[in-house]
PADREN-819926 format. One record per residue (C-alpha): residue number from 1; x, y, z. Coordinates in nm, 3 decimals, decimal comma, always signed. Layout:
<rec fiza="NUM" X="X" Y="Y" Z="Z"/>
...
//
This chain:
<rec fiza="1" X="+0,164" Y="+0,930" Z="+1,776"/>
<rec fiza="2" X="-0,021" Y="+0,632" Z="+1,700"/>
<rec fiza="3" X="-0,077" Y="+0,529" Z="+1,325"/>
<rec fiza="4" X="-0,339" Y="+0,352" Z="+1,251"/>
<rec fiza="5" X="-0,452" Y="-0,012" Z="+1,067"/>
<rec fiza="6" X="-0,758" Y="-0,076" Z="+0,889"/>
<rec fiza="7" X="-0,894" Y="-0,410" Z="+0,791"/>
<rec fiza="8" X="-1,213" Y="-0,447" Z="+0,608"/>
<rec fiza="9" X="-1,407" Y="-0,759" Z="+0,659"/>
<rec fiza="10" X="-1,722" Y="-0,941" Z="+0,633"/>
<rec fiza="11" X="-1,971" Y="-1,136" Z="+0,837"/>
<rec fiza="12" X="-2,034" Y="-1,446" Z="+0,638"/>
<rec fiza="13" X="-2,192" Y="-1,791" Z="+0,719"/>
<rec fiza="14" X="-2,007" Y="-2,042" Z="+0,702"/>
<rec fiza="15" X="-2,054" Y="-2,442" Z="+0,790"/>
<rec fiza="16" X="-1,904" Y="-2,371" Z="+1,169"/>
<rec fiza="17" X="-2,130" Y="-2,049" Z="+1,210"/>
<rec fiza="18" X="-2,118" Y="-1,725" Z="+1,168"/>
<rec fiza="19" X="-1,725" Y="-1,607" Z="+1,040"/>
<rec fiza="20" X="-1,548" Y="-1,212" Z="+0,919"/>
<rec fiza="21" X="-1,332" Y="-1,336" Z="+0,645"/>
<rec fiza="22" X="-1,125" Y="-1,065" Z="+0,465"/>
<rec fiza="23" X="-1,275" Y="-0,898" Z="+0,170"/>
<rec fiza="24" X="-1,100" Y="-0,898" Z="-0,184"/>
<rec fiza="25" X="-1,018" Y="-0,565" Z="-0,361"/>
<rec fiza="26" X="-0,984" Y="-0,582" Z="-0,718"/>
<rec fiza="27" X="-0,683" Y="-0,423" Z="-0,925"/>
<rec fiza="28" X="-0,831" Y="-0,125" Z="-0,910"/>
<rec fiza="29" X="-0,837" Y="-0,106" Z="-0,508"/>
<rec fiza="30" X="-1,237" Y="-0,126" Z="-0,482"/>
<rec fiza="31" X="-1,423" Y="-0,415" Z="-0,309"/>
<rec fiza="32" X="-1,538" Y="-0,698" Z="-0,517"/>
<rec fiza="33" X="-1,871" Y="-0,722" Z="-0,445"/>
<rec fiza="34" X="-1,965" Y="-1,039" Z="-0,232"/>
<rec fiza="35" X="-1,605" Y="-1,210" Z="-0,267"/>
<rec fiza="36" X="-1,437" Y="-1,288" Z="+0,025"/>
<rec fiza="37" X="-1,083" Y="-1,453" Z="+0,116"/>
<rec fiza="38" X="-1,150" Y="-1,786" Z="+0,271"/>
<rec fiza="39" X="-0,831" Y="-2,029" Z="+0,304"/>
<rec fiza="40" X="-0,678" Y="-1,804" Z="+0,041"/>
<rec fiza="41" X="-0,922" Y="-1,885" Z="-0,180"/>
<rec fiza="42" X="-1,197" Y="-1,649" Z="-0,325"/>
<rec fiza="43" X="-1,555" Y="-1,751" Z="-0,225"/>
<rec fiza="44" X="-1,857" Y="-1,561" Z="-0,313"/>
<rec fiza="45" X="-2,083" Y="-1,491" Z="-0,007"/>
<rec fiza="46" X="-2,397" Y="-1,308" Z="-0,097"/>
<rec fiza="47" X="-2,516" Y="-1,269" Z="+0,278"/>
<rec fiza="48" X="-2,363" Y="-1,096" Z="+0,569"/>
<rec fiza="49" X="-2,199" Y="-0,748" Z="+0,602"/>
<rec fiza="50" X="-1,872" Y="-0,523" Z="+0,533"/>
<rec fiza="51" X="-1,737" Y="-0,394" Z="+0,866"/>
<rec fiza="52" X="-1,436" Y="-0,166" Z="+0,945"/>
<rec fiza="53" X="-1,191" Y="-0,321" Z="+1,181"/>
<rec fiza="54" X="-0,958" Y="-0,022" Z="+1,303"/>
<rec fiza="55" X="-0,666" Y="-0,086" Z="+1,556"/>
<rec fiza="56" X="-0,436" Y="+0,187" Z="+1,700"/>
<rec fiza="57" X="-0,029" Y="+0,095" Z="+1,622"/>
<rec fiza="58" X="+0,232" Y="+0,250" Z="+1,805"/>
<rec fiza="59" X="+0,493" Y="+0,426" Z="+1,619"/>
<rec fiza="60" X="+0,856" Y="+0,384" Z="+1,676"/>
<rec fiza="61" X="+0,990" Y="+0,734" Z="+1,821"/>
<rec fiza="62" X="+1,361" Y="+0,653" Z="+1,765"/>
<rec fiza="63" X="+1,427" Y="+0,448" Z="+2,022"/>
<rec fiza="64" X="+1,241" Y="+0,601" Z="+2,328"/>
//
């Protein structure tokens, strides 16, 4: 059975192009609007566009 990850990103501009950067949740768990992670630092990026980044994980069966 395969669990699975979820990142949630966003498109932002950046001086090297176009970049997803991690989005920051506040202490509540919801999205902070237009603050992203960049260098672990918070930046505030007006443009761009949340996106769901979902990967498949295998889950260990107990050694098979």
């Amino acid at each position: 059975m395969a669990n699975r990850e979820v990142n949630l990103t966003k498109r932002v501009q950046t001086p090297h192009g176009w970049r997803y950067r991690r989005v920051l949740l506040s202490a509540n768990g919801r999205v902070k609007p237009d603050v992203v992670v960049v260098n672990g630092k918070e930046e505030r990026h007006s443009e761009g566009a949340c996106e769901r980044q979902q990967r498949a994980t295998l889950a260990s069966s107990g050694g098979h």
